[in-house]
Structures are given as structure tokens and as C-alpha cells.
C-alpha positions in Angstrom: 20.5 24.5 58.9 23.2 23.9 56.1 22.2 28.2 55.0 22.9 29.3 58.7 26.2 27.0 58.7 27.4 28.1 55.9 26.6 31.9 55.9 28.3 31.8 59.8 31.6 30.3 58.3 31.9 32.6 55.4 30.8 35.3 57.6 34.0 34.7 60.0 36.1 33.9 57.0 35.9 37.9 56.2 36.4 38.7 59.5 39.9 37.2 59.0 40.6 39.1 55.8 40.4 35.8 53.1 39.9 37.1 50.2 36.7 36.7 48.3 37.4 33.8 45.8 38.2 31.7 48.9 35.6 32.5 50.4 33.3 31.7 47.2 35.3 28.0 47.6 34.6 28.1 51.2 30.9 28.5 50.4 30.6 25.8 48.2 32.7 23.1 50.5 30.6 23.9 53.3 27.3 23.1 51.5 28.8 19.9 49.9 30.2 18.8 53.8 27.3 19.9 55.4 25.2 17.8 52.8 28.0 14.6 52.9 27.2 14.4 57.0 23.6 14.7 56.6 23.5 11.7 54.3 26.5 9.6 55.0 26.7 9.5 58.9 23.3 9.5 59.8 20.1 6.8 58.6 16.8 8.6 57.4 15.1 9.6 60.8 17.8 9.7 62.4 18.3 12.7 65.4 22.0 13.5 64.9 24.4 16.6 66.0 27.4 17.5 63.7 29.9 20.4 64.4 32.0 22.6 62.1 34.8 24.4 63.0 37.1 26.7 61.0 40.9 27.1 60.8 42.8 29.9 59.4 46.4 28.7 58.7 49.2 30.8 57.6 48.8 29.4 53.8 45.4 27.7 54.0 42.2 27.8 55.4 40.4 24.3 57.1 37.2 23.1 58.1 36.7 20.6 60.0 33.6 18.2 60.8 33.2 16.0 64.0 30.4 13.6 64.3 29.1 10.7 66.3 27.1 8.8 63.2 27.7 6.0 61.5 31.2 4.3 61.7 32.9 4.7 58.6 36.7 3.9 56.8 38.5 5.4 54.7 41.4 3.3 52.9 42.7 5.1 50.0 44.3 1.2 48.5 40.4 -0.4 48.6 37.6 0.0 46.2 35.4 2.9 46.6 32.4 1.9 48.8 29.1 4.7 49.0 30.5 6.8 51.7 34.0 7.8 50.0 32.3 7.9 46.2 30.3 10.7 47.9 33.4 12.1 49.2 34.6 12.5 45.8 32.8 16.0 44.7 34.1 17.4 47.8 37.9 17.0 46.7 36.8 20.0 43.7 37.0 22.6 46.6 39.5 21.2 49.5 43.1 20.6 47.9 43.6 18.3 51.0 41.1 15.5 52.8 41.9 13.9 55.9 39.8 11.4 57.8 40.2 10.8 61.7 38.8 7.8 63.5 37.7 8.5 66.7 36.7 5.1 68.3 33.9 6.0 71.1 34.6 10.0 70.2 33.2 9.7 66.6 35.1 10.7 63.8 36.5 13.7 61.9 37.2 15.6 58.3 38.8 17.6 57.8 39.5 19.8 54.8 42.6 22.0 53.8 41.9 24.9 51.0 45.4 26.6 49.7 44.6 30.5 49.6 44.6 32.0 46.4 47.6 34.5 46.9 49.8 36.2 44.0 53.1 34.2 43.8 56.4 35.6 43.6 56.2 34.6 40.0 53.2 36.5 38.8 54.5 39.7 40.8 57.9 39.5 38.8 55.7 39.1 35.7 53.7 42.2 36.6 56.1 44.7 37.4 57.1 47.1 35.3 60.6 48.0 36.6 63.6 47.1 34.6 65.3 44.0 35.8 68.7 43.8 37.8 71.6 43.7 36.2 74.2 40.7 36.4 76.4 43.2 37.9 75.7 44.3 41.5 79.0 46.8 41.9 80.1 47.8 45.2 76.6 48.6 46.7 76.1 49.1 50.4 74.8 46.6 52.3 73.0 47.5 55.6 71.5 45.2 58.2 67.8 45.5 59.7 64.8 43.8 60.8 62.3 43.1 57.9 58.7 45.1 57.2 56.1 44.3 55.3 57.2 46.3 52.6 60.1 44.4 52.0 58.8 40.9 51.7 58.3 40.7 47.8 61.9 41.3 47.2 62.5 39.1 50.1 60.7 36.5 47.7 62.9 37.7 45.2 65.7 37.0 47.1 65.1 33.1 47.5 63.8 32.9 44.4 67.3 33.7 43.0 69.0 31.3 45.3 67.1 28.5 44.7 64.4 28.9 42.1 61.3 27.2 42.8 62.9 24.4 44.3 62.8 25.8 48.0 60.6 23.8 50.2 59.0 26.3 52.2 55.9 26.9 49.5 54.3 29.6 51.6 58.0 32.3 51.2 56.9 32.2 47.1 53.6 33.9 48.4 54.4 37.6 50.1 50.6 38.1 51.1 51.6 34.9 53.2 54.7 36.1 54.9 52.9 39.5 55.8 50.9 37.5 57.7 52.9 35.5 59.6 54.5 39.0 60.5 51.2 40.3 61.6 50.6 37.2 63.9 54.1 37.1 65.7 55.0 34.1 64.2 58.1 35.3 62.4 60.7 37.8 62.1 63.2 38.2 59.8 66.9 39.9 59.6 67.5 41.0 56.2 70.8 42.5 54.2 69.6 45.1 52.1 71.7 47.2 49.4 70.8 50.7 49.2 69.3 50.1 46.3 66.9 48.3 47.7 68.0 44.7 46.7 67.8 41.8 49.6 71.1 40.7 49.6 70.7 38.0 52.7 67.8 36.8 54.6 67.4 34.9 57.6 64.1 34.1 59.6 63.0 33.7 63.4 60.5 31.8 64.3 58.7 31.2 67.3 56.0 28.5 68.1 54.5 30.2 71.0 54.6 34.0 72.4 56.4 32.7 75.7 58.9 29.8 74.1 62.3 30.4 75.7 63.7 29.4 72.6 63.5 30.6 68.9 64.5 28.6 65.5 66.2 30.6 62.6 66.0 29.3 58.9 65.5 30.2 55.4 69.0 31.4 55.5 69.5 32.7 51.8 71.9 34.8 50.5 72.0 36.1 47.0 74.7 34.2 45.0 75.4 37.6 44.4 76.9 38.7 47.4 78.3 35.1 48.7 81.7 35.5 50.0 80.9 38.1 52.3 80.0 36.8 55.4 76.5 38.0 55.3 75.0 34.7 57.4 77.2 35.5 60.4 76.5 38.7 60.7 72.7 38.2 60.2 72.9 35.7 62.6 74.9 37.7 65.2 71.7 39.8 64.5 69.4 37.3 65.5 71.4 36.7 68.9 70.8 39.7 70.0 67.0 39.6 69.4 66.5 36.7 70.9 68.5 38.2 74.1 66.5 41.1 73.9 63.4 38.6 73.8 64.9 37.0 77.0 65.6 33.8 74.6 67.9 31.0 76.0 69.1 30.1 72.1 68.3 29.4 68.9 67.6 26.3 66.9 68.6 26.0 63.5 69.2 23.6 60.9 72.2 23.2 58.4 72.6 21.5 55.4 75.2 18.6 54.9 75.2 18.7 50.6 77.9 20.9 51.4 79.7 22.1 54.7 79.5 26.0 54.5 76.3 26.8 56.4 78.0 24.2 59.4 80.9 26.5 59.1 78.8 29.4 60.0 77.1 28.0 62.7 80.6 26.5 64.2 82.0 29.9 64.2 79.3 31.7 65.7 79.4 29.6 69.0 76.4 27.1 67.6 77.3 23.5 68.2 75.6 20.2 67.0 72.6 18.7 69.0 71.5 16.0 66.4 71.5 14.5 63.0 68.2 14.5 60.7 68.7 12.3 58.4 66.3 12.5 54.9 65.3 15.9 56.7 64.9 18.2 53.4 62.8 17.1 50.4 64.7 16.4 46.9 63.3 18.5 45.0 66.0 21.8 46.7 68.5 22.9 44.3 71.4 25.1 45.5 72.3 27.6 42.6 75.8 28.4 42.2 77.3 25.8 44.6 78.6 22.8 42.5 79.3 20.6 44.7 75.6 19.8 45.4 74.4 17.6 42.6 72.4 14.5 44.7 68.7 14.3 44.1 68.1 12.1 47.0 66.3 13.4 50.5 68.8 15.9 52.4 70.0 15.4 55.5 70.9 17.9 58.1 72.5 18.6 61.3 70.7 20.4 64.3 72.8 23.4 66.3 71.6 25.4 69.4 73.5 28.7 69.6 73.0 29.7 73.8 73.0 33.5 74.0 71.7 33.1 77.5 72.4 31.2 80.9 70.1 27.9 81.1 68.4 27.3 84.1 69.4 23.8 85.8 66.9 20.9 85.9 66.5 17.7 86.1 66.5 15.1 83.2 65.7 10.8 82.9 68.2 9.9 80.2 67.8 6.6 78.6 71.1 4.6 79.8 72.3 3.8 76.0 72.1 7.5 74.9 73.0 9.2 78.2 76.8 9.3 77.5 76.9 11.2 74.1 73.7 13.0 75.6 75.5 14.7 78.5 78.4 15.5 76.0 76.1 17.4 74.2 75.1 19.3 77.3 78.7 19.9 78.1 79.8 21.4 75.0 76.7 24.2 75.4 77.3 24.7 79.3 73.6 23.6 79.8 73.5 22.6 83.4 71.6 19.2 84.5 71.4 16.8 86.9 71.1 13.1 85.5 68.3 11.6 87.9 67.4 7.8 87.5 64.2 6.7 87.4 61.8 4.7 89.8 60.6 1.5 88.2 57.5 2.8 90.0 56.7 5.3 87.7 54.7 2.9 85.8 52.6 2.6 88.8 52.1 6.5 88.6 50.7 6.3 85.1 47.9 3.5 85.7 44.9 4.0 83.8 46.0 7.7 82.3 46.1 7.6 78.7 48.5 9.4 76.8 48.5 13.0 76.0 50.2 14.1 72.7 50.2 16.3 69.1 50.1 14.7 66.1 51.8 17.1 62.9 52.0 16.3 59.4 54.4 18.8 57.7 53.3 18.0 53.6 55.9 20.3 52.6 58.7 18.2 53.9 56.9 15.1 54.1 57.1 14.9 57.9 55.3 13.7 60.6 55.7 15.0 64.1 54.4 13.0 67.1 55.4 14.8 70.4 54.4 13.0 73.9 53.3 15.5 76.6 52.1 13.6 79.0 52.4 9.3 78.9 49.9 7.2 79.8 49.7 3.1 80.1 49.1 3.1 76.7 51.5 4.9 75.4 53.5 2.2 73.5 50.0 1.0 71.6 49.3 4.6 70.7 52.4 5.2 69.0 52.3 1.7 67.5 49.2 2.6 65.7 50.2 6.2 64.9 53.3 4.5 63.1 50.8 2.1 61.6 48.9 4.2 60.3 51.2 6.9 58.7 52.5 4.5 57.1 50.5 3.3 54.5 50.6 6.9 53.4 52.7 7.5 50.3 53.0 11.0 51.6 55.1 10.3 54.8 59.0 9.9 54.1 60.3 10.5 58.2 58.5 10.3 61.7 59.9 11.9 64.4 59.3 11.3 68.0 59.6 14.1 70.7 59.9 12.4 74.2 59.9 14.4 77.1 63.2 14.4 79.1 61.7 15.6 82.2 59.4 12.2 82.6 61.1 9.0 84.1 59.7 6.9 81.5 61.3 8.2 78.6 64.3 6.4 80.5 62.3 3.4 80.9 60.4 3.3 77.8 63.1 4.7 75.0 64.2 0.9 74.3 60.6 0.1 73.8 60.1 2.5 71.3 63.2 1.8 69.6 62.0 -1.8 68.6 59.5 -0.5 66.6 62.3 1.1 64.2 62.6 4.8 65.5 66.5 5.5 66.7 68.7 8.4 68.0 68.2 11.8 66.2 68.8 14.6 68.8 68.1 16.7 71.9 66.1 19.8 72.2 67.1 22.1 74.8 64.1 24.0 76.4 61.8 23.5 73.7 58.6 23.7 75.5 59.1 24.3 79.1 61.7 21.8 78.9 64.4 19.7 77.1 63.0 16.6 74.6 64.7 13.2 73.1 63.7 13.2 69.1 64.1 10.1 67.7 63.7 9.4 64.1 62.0 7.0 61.8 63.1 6.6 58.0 60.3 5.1 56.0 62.0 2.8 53.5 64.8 5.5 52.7 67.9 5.2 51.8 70.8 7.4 53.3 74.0 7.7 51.6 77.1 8.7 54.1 79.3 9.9 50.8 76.6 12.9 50.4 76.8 13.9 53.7 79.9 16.5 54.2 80.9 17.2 57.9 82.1 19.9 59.2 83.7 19.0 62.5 84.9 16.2 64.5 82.3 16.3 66.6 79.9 16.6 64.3 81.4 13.4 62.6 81.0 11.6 65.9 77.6 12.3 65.8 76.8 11.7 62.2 78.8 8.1 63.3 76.6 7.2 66.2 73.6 8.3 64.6 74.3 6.0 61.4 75.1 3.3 63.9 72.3 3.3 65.7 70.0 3.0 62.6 71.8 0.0 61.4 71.2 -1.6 65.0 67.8 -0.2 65.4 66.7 -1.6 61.8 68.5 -4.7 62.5 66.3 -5.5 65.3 62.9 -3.7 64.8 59.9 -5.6 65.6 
């Protein structure tokens, strides 16, 4: 069985175009998983089913292994017991092992591999070309939507802005980006001289082929060419693709270790829709911009830029939020109607359990829990989510995505509150609708000195956010 498993997998792994020392990995993993199953979740004798699956990510490849054997736990702080000292040659091939109990269901591995792709690095090594001078001149700059062919100088381009620093690992890796081209996932605007230099680049991304809205990021511009307005007009750019895409607006994050990219944002028409605070890892550097010198966690502030007319719809509010909430709606001409909620709609979730995604972003050392759908036990499930992220070392934020459209996120926001998570921000159609994101900080420590503001709103917002954490940690359970 293990042969047939393993020769399937591998077989489908070239099928997706991973390259042939990844596959040789995925080879070996599979025969050590298939083998770890066999002996660790089932007694001699025993007549046991197993299935594999296999994931191709954007920068990774997984497997994953569900069974219904033998019970086991994994906890990373006790001493090895027989089942995780077997899972130790297994960690030679996966860069990543994650264990999923699954009560009555089972449980399930799961594996992450890192593809083996050239990094921006060794490209720069290998080429032969002469290097850039300091000294740009006065070369033309022209606007235009990124190809494959330019995504090694688009590399290039962050590369010089913030070394190796930037936390997006998988922009240092071209083969990577060409492939989140080739799946839809991402387009970029770029500013390129006609010398072929990327002065400015800023990415679109989009989570599903009919989202109504669209998220821009990795804005980098060449310290170079700073001065010249290059963000604006590559995000005037991206306005009008996302109209032509029949976008309502775009989502993007700005910085707060200094106030330019807010500036931007403020200018285009963009306006504030939340505060993430300890959003961005420590380990960005900024070159060229003095005033950023603070190692600590980065915090950031949300914008939506409308390019389009929202639709109206209805929304359950929490009552302690509702007031800045419906500001917020204001100030982007959203249209909704404030509807209060029925203490009956507990009635109407009897006995359903609670439909949600669970994301862990290691890059940014993030965890994403969004509700879809609540269910009687949704306060228990996201106490034990919480529970167990948290003895993770890995996990720095949580961040809870309630559904605005559902009266219990009225009724149920306090709730959640108590067990630490407070105000972060509102997304505006995100997935067929708007969302409440609240925000856990695990153990961190926010400075308001290194946060710079770049409007009075936005200082409101910073305030009430700030506030609320201080109540919220005050009084958590």
C-alpha cells in the first residue's frame, strides 16, 4: 500500500510542475508518514483506513494524514512519549508539523515542505550584468501591469528597500510570485524606468475569483525614486483595475513607524477602518527613512479606498461599538441599516455547531479565526481555539472575524470580549458581506510614542482602540 501511496502523490506532485528535488523529499515523507500511521495509530491486527491528501501552496507543498486510530497528544512542553519520538525522523523532510485533534472525527498531520526555489539572492549572485549605479539620472518612468518577466527585478526592487527584512518570504523567491500570477491570486502595478529598473511596486490581491473587494500591499518604492509620488499614482492604477474588475474597494494596510504611506492613502480618498496593533513582525527595516528605528512588533492602520457604489444591507452592531462603527460607514458613504437583534436568535442556533476557518499566517505570526456560521457552541469553540494557540510560542496576535450580518455578533461581541479580544476594525464586503475583527495581543507590549498618526480621525481611532484594550485586559476572564 505505502508503494501505490507514495508513487500516486509524487505522481500528482509533477503534474503540478514541483520541481524534482521536492519531489525526491516528497517521496521520502510519504514513506516515513505512511509507515508512522501504520505503527502508531493502529495495534498489530488491527483493520484500520488512513487517508492522504496533498496541498500545493504558493511557497510550499503539504500532506496531510487523517485517521480514526488510536488517540494520541501532542504537547510540545512534555517529555517525549513513543508516538512523538517516532515523529521525530519525520521532521528531516517537513519544515513544519502540525497535529489536529479531532475528538469523534479522529485526528490529523499535517506536514508543510518549503519549495526549493532560487532566491532573489542567488539570482543577483548569478548574473552576469554589471550592477546599477548609485546614480539613477533622469530616467523615464512608465506605469504598467507586471508579467512574468519582470518579477526578478521586482524582487530586486524590495530587496533594495528593505533588505531581507521584508516579511513576505515568498516575494525573495520569483519562481513563487510567477505562480501566484498564473493562479489569479495576484497582480501587480509596477513603475518601471526605461531601462528596465522597477522603480515602484504595488500588489493586488484577491482571496477568491468573485470577492467584491481586493487588498493592495507590498507597496515599495526604490529609495531611489522616493519623492516622486510613485505610490499614488500606482495606486490610482489599481483603482481603476479594480473598477474594471467590478471591485467595490480596496483594502490596504499602512504603516504607523512613520506617517507617509497614511499620507498617501488620505490623499487618494482611502480612509481608516481599524487599528492593528503588533500587526507587522520586527524583524522589517525601512532603508533610507530615519525616523524608523523601534524593533518592537509594528502596528498598522487599515483603509478601504471605495471606487464603487456599495450596495445597502443590513448589519447587527454590537451597542458599545455601534457609534464609532457607523462613523466609519459615514465617512466611506457605505449605506446600512442598523437592525437590532431578537434575543431569539439564540433559539435559532439550538443544536447547530459553529462553522468557521482557522489560519495561521507563520510569517507574521498570526492567527485568523473567522466565524461563518455560529452555532450554540460557539463561545466554547473559540475558548479552546484561544487555548490552544496559545501555548504556541509562534503566535504573537489572534484575530477574530465576526460576521456583521448575524444578530449574534450583537449579542455575543461582549462575550467574546471577556476572554481578552477587543476592538480592531470593520471589513466592508469582505466575503459577501461586512465583518467585526477584533484583536487579541498575546503578552505584547504596544508603545503609543511609536505609533505616528496621520489624521484626526485616525487618532480618534488609534484612541478608542488603545482604550478598549486597557478595559478589555482589565476585565478578561
Amino acid at each position: 500500500m505505502p508503494p501505490l501511496i507514495r508513487d500516486f502523490l509524487c505522481g500528482t506532485a509533477s503534474a503540478l510542475g514541483i520541481p524534482g528535488d521536492d519531489i525526491a523529499r516528497l517521496r521520502g515523507l510519504t514513506e516515513e508518514v505512511c509507515r508512522y500511521v501504520i505503527e502508531q495509530s493502529f495495534d498489530p491486527g488491527d483493520n484500520g483506513q488512513f487517508q492522504m491528501s496533498l496541498w500545493r501552496r504558493t511557497d510550499s507543498i503539504e500532506l496531510v494524514v487523517e485517521d480514526r486510530g488510536l488517540p494520541l497528544h501532542f504537547d510540545q512542553q512534555a517529555p517525549l512519549d513513543r508516538s512523538q519520538a517516532a515523529l521525530l525522523p519525520l521532521r528531516a523532510y517537513a519544515d513544519e508539523v502540525r497535529f489536529h485533534n479531532l475528538g469523534k472525527q479522529g485526528k490529523r498531520l499535517e506536514f508543510s515542505c518549503r519549495l526549493d526555489a532560487e532566491t532573489i539572492e542567488q539570482i543577483v549572485a548569478r548574473e552576469s550584468a554589471s550592477p546599477v549605479p548609485d546614480s539613477v539620472g533622469e530616467d523615464n518612468v512608465t506605469l504598467r501591469m507586471m508579467t512574468a518577466a519582470d518579477v526578478v527585478r521586482v524582487s530586486q526592487c524590495i530587496y533594495r528597500s528593505y533588505g531581507l527584512s521584508y516579511y513576505r518570504e515568498s516575494l525573495y523567491y520569483p519562481a513563487k510570485i510567477v505562480a501566484m500570477l498564473q493562479r489569479g491570486q495576484l497582480e501587480s502595478c509596477i513603475a518601471i524606468t526605461d531601462s528596465g529598473r522597477i522603480a515602484g511596486h504595488l500588489a493586488i490581491f484577491y482571496d477568491r475569483s468573485d470577492a467584491k473587494v481586493c487588498e493592495t500591499g507590498v507597496a515599495v518604492v526604490d529609495p531611489q525614486f522616493r519623492g516622486h509620488r510613485l505610490f499614488e499614482k500606482m495606486k490610482v492604477m489599481a483603482g481603476t483595475r479594480a473598477i474594471e474588475r467590478g471591485m467595490y474597494g480596496i483594502y490596504s494596510d499602512a504603516v504607523t513607524a512613520h506617517p507617509y504611506s497614511q499620507r498617501s492613502n488620505l490623499a487618494l480618498g482611502a480612509r481608516e477602518t481599524g487599528v492593528l496593533l503588533a500587526y507587522l513582525p520586527d524583524r522589517v527595516l525601512f532603508k533610507k527613512i530615519k525616523e524608523v528605528e523601534s524593533p518592537a512588533r509594528g502596528t498598522s492602520f487599515q483603509f478601504f479606498l471605495r471606487v464603487c457604489p456599495i450596495p445597502e444591507a443590513e448589519v447587527f452592531l454590537p451597542v458599545h461599538h455601534a457609534a464609532l462603527i457607523e462613523e466609519i460607514y459615514a465617512r466611506l458613504d457605505v449605506p446600512r441599516r442598523i437592525i437590532k437583534a431578537d434575543s431569539n436568535a439564540f433559539e435559532s442556533v439550538r443544536g447547530l455547531r459553529t462553522q468557521y476557518d482557522l489560519e495561521h499566517k507563520p510569517e507574521t505570526s498570526l492567527i485568523y479565526l473567522r466565524i461563518n456560521s455560529y452555532g450554540s457552541d460557539v463561545l466554547l469553540v473559540i475558548h479552546n481555539i484561544l487555548r490552544d494557540v496559545l501555548q504556541r510560542n509562534d503566535v504573537a496576535c489572534v484575530h477574530l472575524l465576526l460576521p456583521l450580518r448575524e444578530p449574534l455578533t450583537e449579542l455575543l461581541c461582549k462575550g467574546m470580549e471577556s476572554f481578552g479580544f477587543f476592538f480592531s476594525s470593520i471589513l466592508i464586503e469582505y466575503d459577501h458581506g461586512d465583518f467585526l475583527r477584533l484583536q487579541y495581543l498575546n503578552n505584547l507590549i504596544v508603545n503609543p510614542a511609536d505609533i505616528k498618526v496621520a489624521s484626526d480621525f485616525g487618532q480618534k481611532l488609534l484612541d478608542y482602540v488603545l482604550d478598549q484594550r486597557e478595559v478589555i485586559t482589565r476585565n478578561a476572564i
